[in-house]
KOLKOLMI-784610 format. One record per atom (N, C-alpha, C): chain; x, y negated, z negated; residue in one letter; residue number from 0; atom name. Coordinates in pm, whole numbers. Layout:
% KOLKOLMI-784610
REC,A,X,Y,Z,A,NUM,CA
...
% end
This chain:
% KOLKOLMI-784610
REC,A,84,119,0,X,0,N
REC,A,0,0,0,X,0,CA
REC,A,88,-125,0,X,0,C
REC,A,26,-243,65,X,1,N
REC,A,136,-373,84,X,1,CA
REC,A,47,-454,8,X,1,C
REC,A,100,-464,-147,X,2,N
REC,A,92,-575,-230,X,2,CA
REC,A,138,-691,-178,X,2,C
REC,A,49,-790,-197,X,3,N
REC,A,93,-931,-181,X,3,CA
REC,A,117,-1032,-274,X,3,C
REC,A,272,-1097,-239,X,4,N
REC,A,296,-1164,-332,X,4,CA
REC,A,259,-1296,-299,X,4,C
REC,A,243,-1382,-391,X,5,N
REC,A,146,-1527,-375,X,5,CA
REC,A,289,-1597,-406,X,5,C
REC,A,314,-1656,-292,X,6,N
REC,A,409,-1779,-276,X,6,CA
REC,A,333,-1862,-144,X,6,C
REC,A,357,-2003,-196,X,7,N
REC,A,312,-2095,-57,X,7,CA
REC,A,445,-2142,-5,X,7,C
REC,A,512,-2176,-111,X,8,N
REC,A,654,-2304,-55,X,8,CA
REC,A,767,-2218,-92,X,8,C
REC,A,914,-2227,9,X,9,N
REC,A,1051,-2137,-27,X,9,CA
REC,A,1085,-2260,-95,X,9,C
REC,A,1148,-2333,-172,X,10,N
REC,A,1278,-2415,-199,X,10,CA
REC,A,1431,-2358,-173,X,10,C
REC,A,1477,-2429,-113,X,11,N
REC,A,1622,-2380,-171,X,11,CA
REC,A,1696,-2499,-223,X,11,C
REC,A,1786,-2490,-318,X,12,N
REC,A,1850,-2583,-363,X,12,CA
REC,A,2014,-2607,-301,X,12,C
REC,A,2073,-2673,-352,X,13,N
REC,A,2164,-2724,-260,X,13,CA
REC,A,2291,-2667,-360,X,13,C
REC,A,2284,-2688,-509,X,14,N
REC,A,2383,-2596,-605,X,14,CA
REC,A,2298,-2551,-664,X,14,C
REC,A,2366,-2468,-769,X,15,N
REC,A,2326,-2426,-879,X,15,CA
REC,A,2342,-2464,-1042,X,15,C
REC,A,2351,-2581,-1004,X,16,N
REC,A,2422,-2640,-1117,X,16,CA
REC,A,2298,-2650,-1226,X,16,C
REC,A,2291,-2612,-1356,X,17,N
REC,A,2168,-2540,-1436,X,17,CA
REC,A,2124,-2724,-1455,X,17,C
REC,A,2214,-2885,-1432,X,18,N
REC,A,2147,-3008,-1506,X,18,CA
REC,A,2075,-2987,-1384,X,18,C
REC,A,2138,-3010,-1246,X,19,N
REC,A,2059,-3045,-1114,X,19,CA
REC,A,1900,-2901,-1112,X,19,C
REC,A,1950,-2799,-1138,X,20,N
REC,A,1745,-2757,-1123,X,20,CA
REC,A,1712,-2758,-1249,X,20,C
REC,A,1733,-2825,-1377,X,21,N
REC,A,1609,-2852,-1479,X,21,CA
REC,A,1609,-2986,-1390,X,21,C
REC,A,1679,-3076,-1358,X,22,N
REC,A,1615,-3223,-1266,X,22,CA
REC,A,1516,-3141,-1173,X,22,C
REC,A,1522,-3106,-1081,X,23,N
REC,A,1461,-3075,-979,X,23,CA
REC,A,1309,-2969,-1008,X,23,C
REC,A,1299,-2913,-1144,X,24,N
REC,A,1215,-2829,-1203,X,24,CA
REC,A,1118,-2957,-1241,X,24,C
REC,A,1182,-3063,-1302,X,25,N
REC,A,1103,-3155,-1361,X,25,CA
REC,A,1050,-3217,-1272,X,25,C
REC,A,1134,-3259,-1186,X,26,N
REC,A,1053,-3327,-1043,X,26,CA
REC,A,926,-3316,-981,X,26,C
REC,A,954,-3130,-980,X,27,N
REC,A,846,-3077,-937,X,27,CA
REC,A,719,-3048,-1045,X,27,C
REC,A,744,-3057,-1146,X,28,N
REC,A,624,-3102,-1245,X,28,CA
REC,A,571,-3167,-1228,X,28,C
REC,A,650,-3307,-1203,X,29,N
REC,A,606,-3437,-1216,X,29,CA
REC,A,454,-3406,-1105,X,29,C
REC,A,511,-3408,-975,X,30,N
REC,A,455,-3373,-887,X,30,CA
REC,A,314,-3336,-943,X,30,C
REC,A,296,-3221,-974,X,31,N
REC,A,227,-3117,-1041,X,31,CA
REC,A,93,-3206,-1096,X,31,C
REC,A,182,-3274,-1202,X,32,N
REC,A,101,-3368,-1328,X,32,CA
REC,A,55,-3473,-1220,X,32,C
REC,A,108,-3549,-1105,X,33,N
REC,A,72,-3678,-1050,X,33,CA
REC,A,-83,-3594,-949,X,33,C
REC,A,-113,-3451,-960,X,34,N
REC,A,-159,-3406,-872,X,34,CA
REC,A,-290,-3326,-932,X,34,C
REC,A,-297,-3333,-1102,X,35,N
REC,A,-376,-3235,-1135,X,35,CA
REC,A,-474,-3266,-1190,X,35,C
REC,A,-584,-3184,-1108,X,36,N
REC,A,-724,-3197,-1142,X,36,CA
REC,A,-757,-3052,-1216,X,36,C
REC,A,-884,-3046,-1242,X,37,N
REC,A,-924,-2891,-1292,X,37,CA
REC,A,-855,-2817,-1262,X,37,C
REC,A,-924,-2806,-1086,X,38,N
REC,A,-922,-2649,-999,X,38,CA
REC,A,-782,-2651,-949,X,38,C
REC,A,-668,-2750,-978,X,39,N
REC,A,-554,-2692,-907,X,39,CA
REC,A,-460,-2659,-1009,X,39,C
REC,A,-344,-2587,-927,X,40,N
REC,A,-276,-2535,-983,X,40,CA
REC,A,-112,-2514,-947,X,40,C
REC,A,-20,-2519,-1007,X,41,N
REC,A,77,-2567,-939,X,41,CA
REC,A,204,-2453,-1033,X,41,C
REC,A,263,-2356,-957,X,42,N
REC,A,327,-2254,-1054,X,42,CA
REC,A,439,-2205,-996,X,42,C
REC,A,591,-2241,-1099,X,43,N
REC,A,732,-2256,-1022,X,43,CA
REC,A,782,-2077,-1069,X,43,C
REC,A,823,-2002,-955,X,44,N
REC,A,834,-1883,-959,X,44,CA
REC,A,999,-1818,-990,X,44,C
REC,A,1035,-1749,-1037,X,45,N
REC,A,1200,-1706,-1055,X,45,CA
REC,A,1186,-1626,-902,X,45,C
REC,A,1258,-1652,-854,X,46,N
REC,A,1345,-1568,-742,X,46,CA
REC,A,1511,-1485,-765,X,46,C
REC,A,1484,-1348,-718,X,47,N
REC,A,1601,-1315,-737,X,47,CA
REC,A,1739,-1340,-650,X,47,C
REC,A,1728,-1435,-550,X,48,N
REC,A,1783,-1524,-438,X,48,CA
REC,A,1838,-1608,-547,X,48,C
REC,A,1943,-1645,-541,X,49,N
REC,A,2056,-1777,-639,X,49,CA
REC,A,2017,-1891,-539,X,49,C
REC,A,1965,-1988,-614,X,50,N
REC,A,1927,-2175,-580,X,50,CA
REC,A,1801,-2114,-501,X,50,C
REC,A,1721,-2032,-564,X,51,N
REC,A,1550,-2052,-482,X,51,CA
REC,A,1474,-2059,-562,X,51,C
REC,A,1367,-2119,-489,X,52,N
REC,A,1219,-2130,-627,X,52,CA
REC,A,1118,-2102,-535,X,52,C
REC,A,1011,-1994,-515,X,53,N
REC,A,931,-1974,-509,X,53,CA
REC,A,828,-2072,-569,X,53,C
REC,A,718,-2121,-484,X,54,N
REC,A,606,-2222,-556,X,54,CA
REC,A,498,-2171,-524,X,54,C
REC,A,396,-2180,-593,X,55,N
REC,A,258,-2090,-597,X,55,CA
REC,A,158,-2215,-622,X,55,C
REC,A,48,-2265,-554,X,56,N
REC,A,-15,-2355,-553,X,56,CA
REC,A,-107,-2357,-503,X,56,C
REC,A,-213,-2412,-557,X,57,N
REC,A,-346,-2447,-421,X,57,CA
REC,A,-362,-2597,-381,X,57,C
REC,A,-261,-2646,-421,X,58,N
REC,A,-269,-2818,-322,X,58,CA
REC,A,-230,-2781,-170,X,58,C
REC,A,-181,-2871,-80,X,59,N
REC,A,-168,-2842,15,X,59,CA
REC,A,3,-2827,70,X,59,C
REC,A,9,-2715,115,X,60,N
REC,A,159,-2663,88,X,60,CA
REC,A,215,-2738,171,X,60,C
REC,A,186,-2739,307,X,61,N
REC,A,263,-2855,380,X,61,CA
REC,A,305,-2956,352,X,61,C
REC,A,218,-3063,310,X,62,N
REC,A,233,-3148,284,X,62,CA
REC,A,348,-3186,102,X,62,C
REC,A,309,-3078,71,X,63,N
REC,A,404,-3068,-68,X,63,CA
REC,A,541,-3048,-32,X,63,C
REC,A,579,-2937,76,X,64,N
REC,A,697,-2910,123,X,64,CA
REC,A,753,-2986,177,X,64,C
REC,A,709,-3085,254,X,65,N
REC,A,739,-3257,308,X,65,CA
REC,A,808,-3342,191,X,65,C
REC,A,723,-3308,118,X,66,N
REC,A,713,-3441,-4,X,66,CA
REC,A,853,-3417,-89,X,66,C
REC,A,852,-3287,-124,X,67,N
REC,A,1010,-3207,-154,X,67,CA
REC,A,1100,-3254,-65,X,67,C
REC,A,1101,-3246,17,X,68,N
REC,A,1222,-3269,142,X,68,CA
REC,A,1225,-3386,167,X,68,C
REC,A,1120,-3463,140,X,69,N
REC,A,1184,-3624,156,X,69,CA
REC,A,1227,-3663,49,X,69,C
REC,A,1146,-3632,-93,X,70,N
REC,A,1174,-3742,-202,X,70,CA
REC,A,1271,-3711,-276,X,70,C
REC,A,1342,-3556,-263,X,71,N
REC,A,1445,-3472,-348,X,71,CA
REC,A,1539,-3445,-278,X,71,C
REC,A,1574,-3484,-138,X,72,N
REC,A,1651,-3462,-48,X,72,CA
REC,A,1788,-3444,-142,X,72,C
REC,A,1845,-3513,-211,X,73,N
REC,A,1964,-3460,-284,X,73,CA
REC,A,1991,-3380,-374,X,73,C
REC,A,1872,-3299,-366,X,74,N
REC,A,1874,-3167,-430,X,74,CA
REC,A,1811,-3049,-360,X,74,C
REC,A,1710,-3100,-308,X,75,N
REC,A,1680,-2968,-250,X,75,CA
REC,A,1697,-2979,-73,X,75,C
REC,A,1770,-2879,-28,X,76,N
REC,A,1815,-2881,74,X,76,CA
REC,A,1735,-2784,198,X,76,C
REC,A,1594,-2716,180,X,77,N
REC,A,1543,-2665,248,X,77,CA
REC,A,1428,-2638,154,X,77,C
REC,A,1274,-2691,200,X,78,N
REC,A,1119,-2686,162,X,78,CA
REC,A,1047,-2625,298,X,78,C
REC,A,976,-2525,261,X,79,N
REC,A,905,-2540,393,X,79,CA
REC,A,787,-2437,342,X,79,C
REC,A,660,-2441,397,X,80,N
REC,A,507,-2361,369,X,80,CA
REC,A,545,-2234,399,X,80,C
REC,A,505,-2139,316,X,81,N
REC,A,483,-1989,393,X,81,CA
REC,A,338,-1985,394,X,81,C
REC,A,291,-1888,532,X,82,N
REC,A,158,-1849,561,X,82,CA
REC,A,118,-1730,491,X,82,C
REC,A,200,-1683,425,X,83,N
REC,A,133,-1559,392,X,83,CA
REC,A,321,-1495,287,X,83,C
REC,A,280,-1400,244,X,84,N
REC,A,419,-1339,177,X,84,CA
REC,A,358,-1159,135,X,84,C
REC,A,484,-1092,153,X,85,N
REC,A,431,-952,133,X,85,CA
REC,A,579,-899,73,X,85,C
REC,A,554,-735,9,X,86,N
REC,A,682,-689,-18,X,86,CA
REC,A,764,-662,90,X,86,C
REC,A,872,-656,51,X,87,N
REC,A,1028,-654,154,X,87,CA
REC,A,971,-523,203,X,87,C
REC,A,926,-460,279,X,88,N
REC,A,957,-340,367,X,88,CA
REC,A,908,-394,503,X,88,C
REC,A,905,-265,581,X,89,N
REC,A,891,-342,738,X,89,CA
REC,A,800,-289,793,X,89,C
REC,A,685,-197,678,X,90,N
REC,A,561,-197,773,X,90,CA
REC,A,439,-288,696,X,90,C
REC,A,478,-344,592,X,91,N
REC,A,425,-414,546,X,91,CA
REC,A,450,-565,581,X,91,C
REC,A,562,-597,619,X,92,N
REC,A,600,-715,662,X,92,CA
REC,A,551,-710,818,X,92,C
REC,A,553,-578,914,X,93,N
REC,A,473,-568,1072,X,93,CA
REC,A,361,-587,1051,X,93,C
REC,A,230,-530,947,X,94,N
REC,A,115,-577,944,X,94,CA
REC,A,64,-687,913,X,94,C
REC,A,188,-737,819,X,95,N
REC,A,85,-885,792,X,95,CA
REC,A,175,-964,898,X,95,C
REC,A,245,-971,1000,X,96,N
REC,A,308,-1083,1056,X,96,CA
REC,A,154,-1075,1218,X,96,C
REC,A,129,-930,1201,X,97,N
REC,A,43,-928,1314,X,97,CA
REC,A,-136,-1008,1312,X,97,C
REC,A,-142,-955,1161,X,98,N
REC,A,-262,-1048,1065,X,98,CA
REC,A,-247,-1180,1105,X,98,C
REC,A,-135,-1227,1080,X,99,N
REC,A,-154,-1406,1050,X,99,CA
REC,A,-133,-1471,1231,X,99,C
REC,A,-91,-1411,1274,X,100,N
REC,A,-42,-1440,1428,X,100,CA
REC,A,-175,-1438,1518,X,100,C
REC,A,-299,-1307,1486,X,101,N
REC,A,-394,-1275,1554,X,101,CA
REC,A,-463,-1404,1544,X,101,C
REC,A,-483,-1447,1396,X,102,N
REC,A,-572,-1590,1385,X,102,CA
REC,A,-530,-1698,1443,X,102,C
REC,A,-439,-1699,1459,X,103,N
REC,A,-329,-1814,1532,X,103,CA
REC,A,-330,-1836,1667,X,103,C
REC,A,-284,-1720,1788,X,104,N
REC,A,-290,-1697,1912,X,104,CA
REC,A,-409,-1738,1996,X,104,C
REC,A,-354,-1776,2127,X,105,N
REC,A,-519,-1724,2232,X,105,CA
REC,A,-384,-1651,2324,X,105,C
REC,A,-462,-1605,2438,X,106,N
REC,A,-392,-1497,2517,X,106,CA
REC,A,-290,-1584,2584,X,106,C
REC,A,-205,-1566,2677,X,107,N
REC,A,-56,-1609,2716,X,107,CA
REC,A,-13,-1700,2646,X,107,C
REC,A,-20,-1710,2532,X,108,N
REC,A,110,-1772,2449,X,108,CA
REC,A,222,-1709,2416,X,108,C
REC,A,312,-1743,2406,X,109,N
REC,A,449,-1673,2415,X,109,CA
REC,A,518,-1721,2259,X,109,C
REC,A,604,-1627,2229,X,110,N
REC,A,652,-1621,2074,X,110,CA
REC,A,806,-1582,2076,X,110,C
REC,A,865,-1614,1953,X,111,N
REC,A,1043,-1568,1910,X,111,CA
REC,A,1025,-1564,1743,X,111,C
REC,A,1086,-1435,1729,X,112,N
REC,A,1109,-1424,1565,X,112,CA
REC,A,1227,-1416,1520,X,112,C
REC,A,1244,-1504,1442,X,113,N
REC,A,1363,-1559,1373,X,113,CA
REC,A,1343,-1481,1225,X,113,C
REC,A,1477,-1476,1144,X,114,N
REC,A,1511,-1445,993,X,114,CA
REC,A,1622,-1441,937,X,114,C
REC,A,1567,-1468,802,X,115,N
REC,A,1719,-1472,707,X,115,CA
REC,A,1697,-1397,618,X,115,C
REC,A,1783,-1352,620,X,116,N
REC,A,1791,-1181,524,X,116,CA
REC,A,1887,-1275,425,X,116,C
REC,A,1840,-1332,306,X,117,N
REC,A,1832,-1391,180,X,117,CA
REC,A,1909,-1234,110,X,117,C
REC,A,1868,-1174,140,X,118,N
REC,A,1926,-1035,20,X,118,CA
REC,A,1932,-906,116,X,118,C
REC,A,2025,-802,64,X,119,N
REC,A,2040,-695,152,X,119,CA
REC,A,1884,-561,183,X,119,C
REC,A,1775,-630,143,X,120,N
REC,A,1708,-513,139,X,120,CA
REC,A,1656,-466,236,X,120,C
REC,A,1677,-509,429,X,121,N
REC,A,1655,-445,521,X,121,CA
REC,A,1810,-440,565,X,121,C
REC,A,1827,-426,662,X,122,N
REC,A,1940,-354,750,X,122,CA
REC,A,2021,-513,844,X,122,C
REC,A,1948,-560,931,X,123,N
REC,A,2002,-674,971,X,123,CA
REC,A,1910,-802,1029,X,123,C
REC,A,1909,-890,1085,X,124,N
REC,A,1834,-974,1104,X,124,CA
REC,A,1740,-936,1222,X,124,C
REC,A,1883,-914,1284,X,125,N
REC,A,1850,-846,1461,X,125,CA
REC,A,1792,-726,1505,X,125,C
REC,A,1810,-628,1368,X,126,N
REC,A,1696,-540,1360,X,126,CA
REC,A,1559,-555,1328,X,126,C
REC,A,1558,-680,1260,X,127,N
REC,A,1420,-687,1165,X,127,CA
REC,A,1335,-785,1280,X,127,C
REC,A,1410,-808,1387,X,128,N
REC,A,1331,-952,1466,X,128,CA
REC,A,1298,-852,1562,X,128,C
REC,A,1392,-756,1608,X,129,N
REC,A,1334,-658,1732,X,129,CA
REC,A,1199,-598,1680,X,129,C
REC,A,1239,-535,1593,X,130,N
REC,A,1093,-454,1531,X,130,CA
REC,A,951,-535,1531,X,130,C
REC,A,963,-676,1462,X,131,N
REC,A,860,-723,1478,X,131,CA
REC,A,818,-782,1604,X,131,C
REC,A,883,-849,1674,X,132,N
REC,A,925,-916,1831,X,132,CA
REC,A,809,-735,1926,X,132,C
REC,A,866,-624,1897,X,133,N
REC,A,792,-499,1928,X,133,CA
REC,A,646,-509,1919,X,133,C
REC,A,632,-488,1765,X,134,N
REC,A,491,-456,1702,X,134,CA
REC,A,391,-596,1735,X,134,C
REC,A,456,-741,1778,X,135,N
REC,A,386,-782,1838,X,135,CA
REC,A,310,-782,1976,X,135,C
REC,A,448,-781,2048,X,136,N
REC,A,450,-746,2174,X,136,CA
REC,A,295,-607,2181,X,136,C
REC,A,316,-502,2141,X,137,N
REC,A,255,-395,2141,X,137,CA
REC,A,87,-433,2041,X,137,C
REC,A,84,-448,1968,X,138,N
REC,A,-60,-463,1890,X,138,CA
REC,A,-115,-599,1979,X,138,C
REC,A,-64,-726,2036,X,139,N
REC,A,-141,-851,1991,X,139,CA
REC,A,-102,-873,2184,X,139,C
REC,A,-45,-820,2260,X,140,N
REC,A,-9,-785,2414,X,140,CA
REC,A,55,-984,2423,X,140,C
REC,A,140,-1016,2376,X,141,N
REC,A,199,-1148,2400,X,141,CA
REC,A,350,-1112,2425,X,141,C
REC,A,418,-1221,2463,X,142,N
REC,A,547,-1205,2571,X,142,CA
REC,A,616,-1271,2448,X,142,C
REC,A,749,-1196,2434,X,143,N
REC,A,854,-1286,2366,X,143,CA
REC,A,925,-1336,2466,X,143,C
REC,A,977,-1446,2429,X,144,N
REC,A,1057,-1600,2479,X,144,CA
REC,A,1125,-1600,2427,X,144,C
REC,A,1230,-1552,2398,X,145,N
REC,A,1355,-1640,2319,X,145,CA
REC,A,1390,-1808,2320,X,145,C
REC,A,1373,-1860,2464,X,146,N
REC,A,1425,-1963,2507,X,146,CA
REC,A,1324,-2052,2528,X,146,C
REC,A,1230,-2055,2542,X,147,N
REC,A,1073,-2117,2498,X,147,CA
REC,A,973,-2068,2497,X,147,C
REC,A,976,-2034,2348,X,148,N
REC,A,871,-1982,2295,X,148,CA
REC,A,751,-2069,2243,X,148,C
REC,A,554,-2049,2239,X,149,N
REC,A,521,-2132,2226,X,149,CA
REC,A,480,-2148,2033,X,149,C
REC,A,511,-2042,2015,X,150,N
REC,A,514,-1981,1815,X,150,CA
REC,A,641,-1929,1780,X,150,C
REC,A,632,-1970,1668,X,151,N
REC,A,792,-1915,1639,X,151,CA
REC,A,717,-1841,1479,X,151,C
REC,A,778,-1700,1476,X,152,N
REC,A,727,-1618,1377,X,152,CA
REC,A,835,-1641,1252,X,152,C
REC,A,890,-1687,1152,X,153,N
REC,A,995,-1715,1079,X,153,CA
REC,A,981,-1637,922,X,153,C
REC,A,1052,-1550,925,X,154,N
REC,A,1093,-1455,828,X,154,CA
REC,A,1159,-1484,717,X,154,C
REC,A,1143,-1536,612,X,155,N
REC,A,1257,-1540,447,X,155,CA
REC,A,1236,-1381,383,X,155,C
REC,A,1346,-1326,403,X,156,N
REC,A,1354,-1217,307,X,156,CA
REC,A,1447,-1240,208,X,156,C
REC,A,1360,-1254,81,X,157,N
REC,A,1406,-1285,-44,X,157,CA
REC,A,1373,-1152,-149,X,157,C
REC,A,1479,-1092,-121,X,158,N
REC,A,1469,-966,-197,X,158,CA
REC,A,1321,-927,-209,X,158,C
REC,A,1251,-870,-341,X,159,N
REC,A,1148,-772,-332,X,159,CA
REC,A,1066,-823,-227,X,159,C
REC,A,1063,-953,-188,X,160,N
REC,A,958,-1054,-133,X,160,CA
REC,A,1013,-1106,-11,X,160,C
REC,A,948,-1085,86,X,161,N
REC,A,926,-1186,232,X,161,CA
REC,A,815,-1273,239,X,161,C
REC,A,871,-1379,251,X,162,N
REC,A,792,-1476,294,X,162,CA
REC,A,762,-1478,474,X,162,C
REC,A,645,-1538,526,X,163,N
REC,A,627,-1533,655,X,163,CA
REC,A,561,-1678,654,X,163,C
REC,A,595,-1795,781,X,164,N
REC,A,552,-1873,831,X,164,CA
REC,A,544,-1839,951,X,164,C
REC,A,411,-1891,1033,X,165,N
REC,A,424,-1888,1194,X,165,CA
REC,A,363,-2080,1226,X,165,C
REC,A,453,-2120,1311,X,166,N
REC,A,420,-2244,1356,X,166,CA
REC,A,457,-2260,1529,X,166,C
REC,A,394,-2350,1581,X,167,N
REC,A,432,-2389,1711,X,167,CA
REC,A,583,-2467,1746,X,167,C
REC,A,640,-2390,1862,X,168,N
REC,A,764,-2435,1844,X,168,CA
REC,A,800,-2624,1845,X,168,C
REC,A,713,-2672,1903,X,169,N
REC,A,735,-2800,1914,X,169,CA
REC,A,706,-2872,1798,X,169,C
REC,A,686,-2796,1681,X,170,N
REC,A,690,-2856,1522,X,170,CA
REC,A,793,-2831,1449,X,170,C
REC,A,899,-2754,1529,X,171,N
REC,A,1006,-2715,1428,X,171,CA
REC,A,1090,-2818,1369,X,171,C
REC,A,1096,-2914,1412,X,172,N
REC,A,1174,-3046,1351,X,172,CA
REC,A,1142,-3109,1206,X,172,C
REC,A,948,-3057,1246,X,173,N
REC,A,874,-3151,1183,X,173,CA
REC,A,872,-3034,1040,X,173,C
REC,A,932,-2900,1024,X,174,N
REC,A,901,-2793,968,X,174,CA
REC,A,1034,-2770,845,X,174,C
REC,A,1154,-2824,919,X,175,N
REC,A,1315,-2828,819,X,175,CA
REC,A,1337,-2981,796,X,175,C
REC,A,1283,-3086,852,X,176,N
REC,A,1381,-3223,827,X,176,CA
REC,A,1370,-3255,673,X,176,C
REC,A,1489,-3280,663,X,177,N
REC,A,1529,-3349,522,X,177,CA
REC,A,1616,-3490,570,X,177,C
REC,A,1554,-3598,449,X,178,N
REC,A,1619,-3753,466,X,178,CA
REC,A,1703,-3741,351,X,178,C
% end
């Protein structure tokens, strides 16, 4: 069975220096507190990845992952939304990348899957992008592009946990920039 783990946002930090993430822990409180009503909820996760924080939230992840990357830029050095997150294996990570992609797609759109193997628990990147780059190709009948693609499928494997985002390639700028 593919348990799902509830992460919206990856952080990564830029050191590990224990003053710089209680700053950057507090930051993201702050956040939290400048943001909280009843129904939301805002919850900073341990990762077994060194300088990551998993964030668990029902505000709006995008826009939070922005807000990280602009206003903390000297600490945190990569924010970005995940669509979905599942355990590290690879038929659990093939079904849900095919899940979130189906809602996403119409027919001839074209795709490339990218990843960072954060921790050793699959084999290589280039294995883990063929396989899925496959099981798309084959379940959802769309063409991979390497070289312009119109979705880009983007993989964080962070030990027990993969994260999955899928976005259109012409947002990727708008998906890593940090000021």
């Amino acid at each position: 069975m593919c348990t799902n783990e509830k992460f919206d946002i990856l952080v990564m930090l830029k050191n590990h220096d224990p003053d710089e993430l209680e700053d950057i822990l507090s930051k993201i409180k702050d956040m939290n507190t400048s943001a909280n009503k009843e129904s939301q909820y805002f919850y900073i996760k341990e990762c077994e990845v060194l300088k990551t924080l998993l964030i668990e939230s029902n505000l709006d992840s995008k826009c939070t992952a922005h807000k990280l990357r602009e206003d903390h830029g000297e600490t945190v050095s990569y924010a970005v939304h995940m669509d979905g997150a599942v355990k590290t294996s690879l038929r659990c990570i093939l079904q849900k990348v095919v899940e979130l992609l189906d809602s996403k797609i119409k027919e001839g759109d074209s795709f490339k899957v990218v990843s960072n193997l954060r921790s050793m628990n699959l084999k290589s990147s280039e294995e883990l992008n063929a396989a899925v780059s496959k099981e798309i190709e084959n379940k959802l009948n769309l063409r991979c592009d390497e070289e312009n693609p119109y979705w880009i499928v983007q993989l964080e494997v962070l030990g027990e946990n993969t994260g999955i985002t899928i976005f259109k390639h012409k947002n990727l700028l708008e998906m890593i920039q940090t000021h």
